[in-house]
HTML snippet that shows the backbone in 3Dmol.js (N, CA, C, O; Angstrom):
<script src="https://3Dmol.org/build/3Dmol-min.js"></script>
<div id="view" style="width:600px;height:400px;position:relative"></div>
<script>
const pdb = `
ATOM      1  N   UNK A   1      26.610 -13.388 -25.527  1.00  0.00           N
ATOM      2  CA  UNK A   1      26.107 -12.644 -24.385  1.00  0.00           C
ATOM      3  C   UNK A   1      26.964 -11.405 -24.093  1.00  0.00           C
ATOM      4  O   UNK A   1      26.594 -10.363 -23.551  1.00  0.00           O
ATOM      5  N   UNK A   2      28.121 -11.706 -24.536  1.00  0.00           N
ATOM      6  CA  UNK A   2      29.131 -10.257 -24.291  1.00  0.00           C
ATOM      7  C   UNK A   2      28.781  -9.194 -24.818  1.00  0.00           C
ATOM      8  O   UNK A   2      28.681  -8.128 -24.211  1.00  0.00           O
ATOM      9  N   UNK A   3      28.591  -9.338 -25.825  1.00  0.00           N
ATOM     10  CA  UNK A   3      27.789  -7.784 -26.765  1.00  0.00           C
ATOM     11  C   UNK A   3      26.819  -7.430 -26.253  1.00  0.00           C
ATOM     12  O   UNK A   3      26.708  -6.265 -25.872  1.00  0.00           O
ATOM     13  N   UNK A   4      25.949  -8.240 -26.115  1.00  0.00           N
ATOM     14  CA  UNK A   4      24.247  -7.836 -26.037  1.00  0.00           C
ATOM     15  C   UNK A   4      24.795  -6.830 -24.567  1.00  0.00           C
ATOM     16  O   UNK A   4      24.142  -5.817 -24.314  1.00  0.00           O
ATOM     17  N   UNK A   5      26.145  -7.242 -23.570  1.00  0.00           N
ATOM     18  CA  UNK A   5      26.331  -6.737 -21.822  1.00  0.00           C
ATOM     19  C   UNK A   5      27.038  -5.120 -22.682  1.00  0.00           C
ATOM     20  O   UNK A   5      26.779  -3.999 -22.245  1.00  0.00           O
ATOM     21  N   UNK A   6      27.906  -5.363 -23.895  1.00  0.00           N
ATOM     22  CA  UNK A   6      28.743  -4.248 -24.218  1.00  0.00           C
ATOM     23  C   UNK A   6      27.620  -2.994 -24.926  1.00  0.00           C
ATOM     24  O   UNK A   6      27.551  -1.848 -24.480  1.00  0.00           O
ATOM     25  N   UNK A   7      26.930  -3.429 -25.912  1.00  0.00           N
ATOM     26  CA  UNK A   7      25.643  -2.859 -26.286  1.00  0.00           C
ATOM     27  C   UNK A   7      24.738  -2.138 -25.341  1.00  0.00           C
ATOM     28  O   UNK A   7      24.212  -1.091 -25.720  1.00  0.00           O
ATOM     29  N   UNK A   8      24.496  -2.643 -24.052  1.00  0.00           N
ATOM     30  CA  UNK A   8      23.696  -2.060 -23.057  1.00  0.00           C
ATOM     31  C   UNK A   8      24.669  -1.164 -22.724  1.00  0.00           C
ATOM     32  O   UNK A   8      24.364  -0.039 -23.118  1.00  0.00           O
ATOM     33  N   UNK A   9      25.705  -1.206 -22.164  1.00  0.00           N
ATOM     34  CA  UNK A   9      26.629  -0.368 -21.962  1.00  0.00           C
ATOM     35  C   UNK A   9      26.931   1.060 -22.062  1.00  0.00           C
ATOM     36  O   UNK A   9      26.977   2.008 -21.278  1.00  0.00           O
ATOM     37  N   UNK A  10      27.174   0.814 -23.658  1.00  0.00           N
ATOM     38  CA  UNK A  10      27.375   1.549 -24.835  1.00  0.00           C
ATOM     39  C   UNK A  10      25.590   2.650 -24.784  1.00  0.00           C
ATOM     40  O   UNK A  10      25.533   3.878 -24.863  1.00  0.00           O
ATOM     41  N   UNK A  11      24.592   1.853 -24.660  1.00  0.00           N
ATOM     42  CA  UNK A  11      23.599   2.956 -24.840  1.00  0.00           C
ATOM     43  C   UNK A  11      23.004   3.482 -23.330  1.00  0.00           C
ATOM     44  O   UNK A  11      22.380   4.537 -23.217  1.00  0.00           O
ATOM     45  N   UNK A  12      23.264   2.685 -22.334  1.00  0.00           N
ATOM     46  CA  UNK A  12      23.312   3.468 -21.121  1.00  0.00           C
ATOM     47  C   UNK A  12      24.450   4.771 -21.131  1.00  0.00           C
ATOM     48  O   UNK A  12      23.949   5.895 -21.160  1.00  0.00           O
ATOM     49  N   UNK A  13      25.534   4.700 -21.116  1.00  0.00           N
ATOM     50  CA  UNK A  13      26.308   5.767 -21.199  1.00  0.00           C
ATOM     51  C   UNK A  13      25.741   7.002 -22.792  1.00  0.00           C
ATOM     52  O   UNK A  13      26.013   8.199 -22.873  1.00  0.00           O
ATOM     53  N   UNK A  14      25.144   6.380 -23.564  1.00  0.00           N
ATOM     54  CA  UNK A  14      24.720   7.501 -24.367  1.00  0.00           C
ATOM     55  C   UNK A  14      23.723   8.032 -23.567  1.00  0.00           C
ATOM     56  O   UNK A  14      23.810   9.249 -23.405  1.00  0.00           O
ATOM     57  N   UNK A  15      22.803   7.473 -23.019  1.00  0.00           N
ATOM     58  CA  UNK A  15      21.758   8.156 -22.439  1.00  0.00           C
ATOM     59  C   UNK A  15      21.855   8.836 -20.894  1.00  0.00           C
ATOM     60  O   UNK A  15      21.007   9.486 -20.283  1.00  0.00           O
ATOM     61  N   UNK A  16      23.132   8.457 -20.527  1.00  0.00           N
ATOM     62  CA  UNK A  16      23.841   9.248 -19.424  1.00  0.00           C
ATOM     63  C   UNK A  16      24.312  10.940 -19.955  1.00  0.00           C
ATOM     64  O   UNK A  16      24.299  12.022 -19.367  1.00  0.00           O
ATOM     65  N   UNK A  17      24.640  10.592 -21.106  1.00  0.00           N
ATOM     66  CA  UNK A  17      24.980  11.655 -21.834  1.00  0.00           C
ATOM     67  C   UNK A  17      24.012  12.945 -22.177  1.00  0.00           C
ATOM     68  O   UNK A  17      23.887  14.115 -21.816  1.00  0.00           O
ATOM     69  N   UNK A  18      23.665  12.413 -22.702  1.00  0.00           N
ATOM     70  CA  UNK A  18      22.443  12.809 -23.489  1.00  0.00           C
ATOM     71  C   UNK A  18      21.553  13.572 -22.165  1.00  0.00           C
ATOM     72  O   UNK A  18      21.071  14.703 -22.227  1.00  0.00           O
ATOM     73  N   UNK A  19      21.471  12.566 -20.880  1.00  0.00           N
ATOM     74  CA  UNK A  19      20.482  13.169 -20.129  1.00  0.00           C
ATOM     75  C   UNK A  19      21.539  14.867 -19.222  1.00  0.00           C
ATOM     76  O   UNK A  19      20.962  15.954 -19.198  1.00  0.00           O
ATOM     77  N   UNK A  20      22.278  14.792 -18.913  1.00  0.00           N
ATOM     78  CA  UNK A  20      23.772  15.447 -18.687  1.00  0.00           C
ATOM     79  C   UNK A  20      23.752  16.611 -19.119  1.00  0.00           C
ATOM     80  O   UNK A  20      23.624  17.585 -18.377  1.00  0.00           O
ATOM     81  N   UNK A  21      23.904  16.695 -20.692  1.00  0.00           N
ATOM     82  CA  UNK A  21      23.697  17.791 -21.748  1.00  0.00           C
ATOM     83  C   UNK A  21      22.409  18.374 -21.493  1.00  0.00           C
ATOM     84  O   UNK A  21      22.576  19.589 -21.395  1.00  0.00           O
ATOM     85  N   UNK A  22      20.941  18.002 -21.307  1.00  0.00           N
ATOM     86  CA  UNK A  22      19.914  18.731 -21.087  1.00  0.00           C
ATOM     87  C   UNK A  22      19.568  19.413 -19.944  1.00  0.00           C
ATOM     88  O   UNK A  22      18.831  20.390 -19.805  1.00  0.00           O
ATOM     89  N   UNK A  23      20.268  18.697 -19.053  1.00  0.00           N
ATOM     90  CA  UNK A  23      20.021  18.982 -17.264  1.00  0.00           C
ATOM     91  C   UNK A  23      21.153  20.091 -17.224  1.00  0.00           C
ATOM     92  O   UNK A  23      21.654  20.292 -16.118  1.00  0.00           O
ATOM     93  N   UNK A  24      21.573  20.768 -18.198  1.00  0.00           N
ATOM     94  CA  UNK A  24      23.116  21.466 -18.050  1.00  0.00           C
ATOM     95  C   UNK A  24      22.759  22.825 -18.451  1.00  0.00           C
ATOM     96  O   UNK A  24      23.154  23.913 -18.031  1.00  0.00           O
ATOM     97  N   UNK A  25      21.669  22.413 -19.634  1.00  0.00           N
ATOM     98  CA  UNK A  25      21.630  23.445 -20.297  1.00  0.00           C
ATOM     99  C   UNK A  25      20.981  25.129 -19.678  1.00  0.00           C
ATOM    100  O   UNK A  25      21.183  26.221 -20.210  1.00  0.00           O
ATOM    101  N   UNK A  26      20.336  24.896 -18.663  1.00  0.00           N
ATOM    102  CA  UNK A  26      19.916  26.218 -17.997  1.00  0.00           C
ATOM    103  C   UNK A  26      20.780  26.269 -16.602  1.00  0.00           C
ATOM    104  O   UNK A  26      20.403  27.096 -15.772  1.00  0.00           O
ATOM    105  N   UNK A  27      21.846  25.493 -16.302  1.00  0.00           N
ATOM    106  CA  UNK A  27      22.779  25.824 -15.306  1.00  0.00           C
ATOM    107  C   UNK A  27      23.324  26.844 -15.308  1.00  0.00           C
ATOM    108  O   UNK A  27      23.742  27.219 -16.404  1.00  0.00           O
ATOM    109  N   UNK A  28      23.556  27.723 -14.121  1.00  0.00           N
ATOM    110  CA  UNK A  28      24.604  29.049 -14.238  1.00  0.00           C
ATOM    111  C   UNK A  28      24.886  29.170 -12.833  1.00  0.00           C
ATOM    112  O   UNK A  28      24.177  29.229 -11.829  1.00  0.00           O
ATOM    113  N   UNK A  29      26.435  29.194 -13.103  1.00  0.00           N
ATOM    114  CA  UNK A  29      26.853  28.931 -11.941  1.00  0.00           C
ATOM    115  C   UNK A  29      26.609  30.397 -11.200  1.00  0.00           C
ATOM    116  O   UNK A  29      26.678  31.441 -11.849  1.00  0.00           O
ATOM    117  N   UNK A  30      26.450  30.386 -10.422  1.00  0.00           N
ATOM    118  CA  UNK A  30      26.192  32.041  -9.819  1.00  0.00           C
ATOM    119  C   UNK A  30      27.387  32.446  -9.009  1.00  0.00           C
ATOM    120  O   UNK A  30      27.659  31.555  -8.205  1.00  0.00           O
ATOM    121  N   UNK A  31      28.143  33.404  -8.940  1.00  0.00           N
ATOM    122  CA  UNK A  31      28.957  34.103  -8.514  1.00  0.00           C
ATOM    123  C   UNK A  31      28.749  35.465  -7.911  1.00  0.00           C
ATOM    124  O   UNK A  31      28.926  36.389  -8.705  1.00  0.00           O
ATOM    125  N   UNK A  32      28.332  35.878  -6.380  1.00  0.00           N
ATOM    126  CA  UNK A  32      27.902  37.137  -5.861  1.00  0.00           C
ATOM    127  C   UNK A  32      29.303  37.502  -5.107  1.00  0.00           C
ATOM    128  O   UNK A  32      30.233  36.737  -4.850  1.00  0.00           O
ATOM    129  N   UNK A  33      29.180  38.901  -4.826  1.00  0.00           N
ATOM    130  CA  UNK A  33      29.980  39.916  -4.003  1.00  0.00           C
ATOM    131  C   UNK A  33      29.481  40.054  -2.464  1.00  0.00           C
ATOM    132  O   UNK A  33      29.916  39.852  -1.330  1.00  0.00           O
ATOM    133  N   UNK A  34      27.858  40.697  -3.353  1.00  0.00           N
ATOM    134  CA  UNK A  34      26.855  41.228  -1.361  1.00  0.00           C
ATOM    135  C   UNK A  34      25.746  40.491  -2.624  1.00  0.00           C
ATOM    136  O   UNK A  34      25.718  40.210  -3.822  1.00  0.00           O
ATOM    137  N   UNK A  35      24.777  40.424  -1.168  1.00  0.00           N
ATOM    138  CA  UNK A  35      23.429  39.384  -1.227  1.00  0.00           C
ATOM    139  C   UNK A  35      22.411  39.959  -0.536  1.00  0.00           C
ATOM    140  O   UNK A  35      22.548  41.106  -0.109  1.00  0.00           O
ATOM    141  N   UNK A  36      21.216  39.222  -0.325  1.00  0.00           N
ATOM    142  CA  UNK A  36      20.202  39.293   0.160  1.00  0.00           C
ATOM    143  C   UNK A  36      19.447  37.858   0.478  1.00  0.00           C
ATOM    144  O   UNK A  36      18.946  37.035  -0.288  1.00  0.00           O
ATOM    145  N   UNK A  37      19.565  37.890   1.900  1.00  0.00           N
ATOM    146  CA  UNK A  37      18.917  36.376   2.146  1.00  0.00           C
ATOM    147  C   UNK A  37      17.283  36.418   1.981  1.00  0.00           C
ATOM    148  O   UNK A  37      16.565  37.262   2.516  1.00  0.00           O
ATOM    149  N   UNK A  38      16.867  35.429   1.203  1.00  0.00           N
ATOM    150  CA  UNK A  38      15.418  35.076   1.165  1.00  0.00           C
ATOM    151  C   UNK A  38      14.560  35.210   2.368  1.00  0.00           C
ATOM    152  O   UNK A  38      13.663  36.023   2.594  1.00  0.00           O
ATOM    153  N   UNK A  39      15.058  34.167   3.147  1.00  0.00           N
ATOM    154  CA  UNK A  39      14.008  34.222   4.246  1.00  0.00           C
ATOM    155  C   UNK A  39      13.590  34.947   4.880  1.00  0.00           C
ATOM    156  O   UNK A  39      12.427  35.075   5.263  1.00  0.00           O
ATOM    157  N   UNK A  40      14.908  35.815   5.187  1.00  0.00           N
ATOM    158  CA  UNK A  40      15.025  37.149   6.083  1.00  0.00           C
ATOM    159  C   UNK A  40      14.107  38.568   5.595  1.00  0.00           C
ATOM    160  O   UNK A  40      13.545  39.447   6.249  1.00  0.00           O
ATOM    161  N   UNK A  41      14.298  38.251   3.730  1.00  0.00           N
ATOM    162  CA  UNK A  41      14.394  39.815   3.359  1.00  0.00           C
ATOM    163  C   UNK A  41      15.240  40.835   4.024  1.00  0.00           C
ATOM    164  O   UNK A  41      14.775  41.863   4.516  1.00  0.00           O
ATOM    165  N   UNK A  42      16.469  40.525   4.024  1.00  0.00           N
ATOM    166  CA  UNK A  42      17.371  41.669   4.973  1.00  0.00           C
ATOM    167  C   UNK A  42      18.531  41.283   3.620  1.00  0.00           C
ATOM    168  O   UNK A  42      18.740  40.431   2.756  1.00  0.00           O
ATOM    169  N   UNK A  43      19.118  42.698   4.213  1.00  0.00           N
ATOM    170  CA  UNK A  43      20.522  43.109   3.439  1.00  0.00           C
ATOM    171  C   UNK A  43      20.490  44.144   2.933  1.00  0.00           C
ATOM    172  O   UNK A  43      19.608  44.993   3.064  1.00  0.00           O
ATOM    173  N   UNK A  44      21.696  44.216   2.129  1.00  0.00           N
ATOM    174  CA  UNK A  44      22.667  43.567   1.891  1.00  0.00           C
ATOM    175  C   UNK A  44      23.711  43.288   2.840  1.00  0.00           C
ATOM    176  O   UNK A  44      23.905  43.929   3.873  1.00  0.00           O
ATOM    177  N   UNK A  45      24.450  42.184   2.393  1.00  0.00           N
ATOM    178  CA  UNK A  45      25.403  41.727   3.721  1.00  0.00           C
ATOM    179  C   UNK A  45      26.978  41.581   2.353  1.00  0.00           C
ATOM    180  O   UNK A  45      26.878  41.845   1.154  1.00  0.00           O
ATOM    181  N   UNK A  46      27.864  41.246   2.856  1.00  0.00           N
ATOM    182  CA  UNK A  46      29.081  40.623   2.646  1.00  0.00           C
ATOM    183  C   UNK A  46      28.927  39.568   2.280  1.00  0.00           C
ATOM    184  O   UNK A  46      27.968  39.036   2.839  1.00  0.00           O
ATOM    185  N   UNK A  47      29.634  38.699   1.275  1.00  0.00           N
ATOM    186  CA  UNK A  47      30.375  37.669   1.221  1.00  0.00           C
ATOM    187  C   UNK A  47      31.366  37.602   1.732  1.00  0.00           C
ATOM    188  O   UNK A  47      32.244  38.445   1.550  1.00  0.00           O
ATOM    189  N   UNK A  48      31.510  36.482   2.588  1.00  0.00           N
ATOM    190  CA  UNK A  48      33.124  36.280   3.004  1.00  0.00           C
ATOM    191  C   UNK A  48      33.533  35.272   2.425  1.00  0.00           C
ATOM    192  O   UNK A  48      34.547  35.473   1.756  1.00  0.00           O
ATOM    193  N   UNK A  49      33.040  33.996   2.415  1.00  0.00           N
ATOM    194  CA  UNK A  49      33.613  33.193   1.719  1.00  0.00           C
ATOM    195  C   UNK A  49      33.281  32.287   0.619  1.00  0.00           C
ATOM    196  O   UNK A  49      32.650  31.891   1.599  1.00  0.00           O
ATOM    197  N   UNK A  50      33.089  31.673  -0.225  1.00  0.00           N
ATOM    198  CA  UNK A  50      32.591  30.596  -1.012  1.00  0.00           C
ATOM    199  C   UNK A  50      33.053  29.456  -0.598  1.00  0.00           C
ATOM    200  O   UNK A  50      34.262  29.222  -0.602  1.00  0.00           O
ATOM    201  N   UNK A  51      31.844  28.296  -0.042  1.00  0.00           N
ATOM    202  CA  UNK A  51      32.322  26.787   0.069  1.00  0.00           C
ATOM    203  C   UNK A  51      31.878  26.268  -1.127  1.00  0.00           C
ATOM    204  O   UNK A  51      30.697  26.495  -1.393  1.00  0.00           O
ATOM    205  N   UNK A  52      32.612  25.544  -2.019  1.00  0.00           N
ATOM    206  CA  UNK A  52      31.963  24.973  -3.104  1.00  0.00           C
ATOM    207  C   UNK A  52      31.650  25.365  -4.087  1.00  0.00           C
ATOM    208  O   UNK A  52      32.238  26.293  -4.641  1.00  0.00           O
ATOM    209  N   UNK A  53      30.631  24.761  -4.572  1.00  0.00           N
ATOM    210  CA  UNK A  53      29.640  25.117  -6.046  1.00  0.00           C
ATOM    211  C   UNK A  53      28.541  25.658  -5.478  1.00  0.00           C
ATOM    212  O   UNK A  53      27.802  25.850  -6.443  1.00  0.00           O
ATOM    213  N   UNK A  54      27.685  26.211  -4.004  1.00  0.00           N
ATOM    214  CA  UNK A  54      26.193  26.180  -3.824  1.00  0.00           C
ATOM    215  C   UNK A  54      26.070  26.929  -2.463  1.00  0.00           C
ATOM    216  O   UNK A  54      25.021  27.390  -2.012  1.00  0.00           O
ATOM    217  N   UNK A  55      27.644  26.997  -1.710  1.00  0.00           N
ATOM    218  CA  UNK A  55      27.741  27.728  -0.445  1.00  0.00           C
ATOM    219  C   UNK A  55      28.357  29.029  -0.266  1.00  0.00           C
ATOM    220  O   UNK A  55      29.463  29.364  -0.690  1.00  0.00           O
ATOM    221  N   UNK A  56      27.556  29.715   0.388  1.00  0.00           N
ATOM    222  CA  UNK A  56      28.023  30.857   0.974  1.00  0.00           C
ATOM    223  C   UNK A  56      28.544  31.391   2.679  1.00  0.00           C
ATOM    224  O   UNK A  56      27.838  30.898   3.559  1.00  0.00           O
ATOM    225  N   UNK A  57      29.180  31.912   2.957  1.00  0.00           N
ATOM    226  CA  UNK A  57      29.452  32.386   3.874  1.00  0.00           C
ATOM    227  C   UNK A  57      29.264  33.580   4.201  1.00  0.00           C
ATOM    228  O   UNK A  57      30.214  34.318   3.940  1.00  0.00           O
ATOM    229  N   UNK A  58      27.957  34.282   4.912  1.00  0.00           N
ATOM    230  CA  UNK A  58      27.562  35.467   4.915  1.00  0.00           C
ATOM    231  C   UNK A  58      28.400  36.263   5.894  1.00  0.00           C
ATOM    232  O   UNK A  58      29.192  35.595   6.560  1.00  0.00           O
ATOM    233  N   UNK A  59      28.354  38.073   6.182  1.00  0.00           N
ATOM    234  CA  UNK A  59      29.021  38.510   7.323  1.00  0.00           C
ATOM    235  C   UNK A  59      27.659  39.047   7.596  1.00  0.00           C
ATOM    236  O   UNK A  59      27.130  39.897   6.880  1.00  0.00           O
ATOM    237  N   UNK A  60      26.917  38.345   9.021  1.00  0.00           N
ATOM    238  CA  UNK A  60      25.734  38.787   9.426  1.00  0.00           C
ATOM    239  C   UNK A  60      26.159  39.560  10.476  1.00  0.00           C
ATOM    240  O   UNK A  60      27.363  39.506  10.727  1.00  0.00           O
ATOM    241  N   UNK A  61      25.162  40.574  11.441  1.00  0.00           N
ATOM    242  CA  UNK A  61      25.222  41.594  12.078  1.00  0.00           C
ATOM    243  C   UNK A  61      24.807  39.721  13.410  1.00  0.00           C
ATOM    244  O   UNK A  61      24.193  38.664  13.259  1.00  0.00           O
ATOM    245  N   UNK A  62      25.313  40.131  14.106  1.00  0.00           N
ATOM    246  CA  UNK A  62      25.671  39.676  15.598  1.00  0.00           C
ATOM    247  C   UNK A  62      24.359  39.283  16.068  1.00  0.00           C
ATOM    248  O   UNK A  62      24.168  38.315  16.804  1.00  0.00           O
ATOM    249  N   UNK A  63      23.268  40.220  15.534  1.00  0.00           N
ATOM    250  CA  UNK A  63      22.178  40.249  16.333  1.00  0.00           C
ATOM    251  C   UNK A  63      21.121  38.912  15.932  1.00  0.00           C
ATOM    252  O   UNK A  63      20.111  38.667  16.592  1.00  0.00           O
ATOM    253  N   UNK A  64      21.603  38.019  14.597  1.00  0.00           N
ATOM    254  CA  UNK A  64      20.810  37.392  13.620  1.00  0.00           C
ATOM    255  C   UNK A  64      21.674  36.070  14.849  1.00  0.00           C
ATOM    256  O   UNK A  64      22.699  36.215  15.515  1.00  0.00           O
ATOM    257  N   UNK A  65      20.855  35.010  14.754  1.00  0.00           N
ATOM    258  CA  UNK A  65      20.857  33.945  15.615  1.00  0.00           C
ATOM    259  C   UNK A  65      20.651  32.739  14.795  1.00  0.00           C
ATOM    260  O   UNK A  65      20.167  31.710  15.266  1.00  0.00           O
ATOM    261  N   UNK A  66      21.017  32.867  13.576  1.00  0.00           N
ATOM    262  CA  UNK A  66      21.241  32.279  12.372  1.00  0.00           C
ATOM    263  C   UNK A  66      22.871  31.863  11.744  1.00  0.00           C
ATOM    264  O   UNK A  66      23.867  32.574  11.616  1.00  0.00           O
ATOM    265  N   UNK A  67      22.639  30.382  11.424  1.00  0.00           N
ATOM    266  CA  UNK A  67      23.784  29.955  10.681  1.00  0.00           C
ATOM    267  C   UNK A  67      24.617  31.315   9.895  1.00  0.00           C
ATOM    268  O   UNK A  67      23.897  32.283   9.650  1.00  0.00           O
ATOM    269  N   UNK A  68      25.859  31.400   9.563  1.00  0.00           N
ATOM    270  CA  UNK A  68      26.323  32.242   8.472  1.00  0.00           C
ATOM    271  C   UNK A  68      26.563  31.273   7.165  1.00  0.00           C
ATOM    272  O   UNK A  68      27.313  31.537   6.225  1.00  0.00           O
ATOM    273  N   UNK A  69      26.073  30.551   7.256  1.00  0.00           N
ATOM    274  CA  UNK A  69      26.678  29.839   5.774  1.00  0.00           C
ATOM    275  C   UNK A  69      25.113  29.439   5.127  1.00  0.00           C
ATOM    276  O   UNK A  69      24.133  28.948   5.686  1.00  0.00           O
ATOM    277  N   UNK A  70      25.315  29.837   3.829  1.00  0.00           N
ATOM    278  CA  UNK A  70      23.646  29.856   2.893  1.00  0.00           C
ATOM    279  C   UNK A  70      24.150  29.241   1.765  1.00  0.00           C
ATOM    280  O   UNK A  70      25.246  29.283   1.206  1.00  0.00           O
ATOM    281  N   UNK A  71      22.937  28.562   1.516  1.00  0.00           N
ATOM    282  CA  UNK A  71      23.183  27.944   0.090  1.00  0.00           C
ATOM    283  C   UNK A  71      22.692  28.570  -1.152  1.00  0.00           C
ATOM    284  O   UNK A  71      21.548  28.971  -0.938  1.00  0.00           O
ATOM    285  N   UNK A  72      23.032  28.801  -2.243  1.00  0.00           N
ATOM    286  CA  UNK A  72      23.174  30.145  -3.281  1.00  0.00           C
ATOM    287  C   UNK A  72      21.091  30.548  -3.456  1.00  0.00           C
ATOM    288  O   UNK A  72      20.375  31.538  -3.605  1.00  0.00           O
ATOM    289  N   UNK A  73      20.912  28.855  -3.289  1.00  0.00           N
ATOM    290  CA  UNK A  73      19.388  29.219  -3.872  1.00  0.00           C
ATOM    291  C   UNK A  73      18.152  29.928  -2.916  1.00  0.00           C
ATOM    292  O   UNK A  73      16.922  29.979  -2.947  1.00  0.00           O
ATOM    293  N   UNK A  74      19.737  30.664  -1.672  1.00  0.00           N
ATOM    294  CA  UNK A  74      18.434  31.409  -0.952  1.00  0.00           C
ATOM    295  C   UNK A  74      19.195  32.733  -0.718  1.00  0.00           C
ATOM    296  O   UNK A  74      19.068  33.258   0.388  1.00  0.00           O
ATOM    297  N   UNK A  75      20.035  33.368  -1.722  1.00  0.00           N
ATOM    298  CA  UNK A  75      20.110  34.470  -2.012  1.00  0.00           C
ATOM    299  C   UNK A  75      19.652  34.802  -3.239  1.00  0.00           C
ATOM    300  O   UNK A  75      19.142  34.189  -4.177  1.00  0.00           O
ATOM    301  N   UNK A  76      20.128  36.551  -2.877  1.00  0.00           N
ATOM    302  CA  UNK A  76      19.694  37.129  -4.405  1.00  0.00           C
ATOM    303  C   UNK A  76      21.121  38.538  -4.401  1.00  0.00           C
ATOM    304  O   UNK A  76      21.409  39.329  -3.503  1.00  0.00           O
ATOM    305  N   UNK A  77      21.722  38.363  -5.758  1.00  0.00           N
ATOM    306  CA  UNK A  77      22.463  38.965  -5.559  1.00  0.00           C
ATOM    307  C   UNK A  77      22.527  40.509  -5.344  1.00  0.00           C
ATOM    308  O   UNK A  77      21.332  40.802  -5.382  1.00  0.00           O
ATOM    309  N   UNK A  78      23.168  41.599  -5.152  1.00  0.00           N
ATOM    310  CA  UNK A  78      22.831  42.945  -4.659  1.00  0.00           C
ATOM    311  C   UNK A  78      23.496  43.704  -5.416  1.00  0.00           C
ATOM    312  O   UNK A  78      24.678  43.605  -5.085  1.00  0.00           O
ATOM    313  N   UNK A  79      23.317  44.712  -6.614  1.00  0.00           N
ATOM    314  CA  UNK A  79      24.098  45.165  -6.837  1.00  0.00           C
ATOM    315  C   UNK A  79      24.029  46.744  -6.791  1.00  0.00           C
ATOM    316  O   UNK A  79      23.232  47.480  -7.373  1.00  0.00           O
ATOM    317  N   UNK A  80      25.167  47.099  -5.873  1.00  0.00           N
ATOM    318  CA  UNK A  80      25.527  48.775  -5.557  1.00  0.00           C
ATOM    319  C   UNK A  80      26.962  48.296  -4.905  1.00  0.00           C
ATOM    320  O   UNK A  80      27.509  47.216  -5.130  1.00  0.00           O
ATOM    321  N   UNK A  81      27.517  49.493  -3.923  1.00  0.00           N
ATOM    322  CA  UNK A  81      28.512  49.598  -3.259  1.00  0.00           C
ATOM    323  C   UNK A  81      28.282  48.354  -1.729  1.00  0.00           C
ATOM    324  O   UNK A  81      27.385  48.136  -0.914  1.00  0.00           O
ATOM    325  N   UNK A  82      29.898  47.715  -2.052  1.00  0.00           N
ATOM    326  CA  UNK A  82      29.658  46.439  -0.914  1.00  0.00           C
ATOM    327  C   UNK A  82      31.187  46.960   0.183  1.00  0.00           C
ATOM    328  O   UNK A  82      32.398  47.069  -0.013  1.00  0.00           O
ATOM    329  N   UNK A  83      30.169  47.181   1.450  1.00  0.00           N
ATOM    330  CA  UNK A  83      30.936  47.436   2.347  1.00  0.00           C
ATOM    331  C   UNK A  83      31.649  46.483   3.107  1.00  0.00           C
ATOM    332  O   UNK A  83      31.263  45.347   3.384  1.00  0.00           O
ATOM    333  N   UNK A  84      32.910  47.115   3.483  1.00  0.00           N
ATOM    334  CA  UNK A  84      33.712  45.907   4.260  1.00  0.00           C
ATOM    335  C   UNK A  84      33.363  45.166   5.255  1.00  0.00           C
ATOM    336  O   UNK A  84      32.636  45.744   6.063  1.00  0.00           O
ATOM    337  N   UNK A  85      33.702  43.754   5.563  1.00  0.00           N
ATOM    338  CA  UNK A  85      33.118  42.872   6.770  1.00  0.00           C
ATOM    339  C   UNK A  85      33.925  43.466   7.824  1.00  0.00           C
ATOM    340  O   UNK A  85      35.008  44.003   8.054  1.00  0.00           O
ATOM    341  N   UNK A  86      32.434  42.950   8.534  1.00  0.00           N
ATOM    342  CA  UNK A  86      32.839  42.982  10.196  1.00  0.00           C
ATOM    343  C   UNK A  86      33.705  42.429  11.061  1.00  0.00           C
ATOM    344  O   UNK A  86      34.382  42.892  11.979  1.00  0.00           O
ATOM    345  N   UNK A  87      33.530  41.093  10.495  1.00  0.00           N
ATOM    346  CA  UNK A  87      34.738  40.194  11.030  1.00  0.00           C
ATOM    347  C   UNK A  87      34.979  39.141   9.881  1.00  0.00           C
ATOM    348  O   UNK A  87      34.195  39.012   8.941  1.00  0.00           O
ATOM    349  N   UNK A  88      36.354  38.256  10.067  1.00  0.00           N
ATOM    350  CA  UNK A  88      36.794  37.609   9.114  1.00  0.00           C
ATOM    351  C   UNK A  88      36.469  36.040  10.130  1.00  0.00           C
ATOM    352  O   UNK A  88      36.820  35.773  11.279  1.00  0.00           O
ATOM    353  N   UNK A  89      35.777  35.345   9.265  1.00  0.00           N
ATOM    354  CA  UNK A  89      36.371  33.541   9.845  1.00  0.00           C
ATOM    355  C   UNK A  89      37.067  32.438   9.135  1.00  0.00           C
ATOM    356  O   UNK A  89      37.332  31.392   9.728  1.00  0.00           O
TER     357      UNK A  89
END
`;
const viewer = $3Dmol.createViewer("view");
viewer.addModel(pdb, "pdb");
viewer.setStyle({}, {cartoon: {color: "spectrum"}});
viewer.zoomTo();
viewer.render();
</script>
């Protein structure tokens, strides 16, 4: 009975593998400067900070009544000249 438990084992972790490697293969980690939030259609704004693998920390204008922290899959990155933040947190 030990094998037949080590055998399952052995091909669960291949197929842990295996599934790992495919789910990987169109990953990219994204790395922005200035952005553009989805919902809004507004920007470009600042990055201030990175939480993580998936968070952002935007520098929004005062007037937005919105969280500052976005998760990557609702920007788009901006590329020209990125002006300095407004404030630091």
């Amino acid at each position: 009975m030990t094998s037949v438990h080590e055998a399952v084992r052995c091909k669960i972790a291949l197929q842990t593998d295996n599934y790992a490697h495919h789910a990987n293969l169109k990953h990219r980690d994204k790395q922005f400067e200035g952005c553009y939030i989805h919902a809004r259609q507004a920007g470009p704004f600042q990055i201030l900070k990175k939480l993580g693998h998936n968070a952002y920390v935007i520098d929004l204008p005062y007037t937005y009544t919105i969280s500052h922290v976005f998760n990557v899959e609702d920007l788009t990155e901006f590329k020209g000249e990125i002006f300095p933040p407004r404030f630091l947190t």
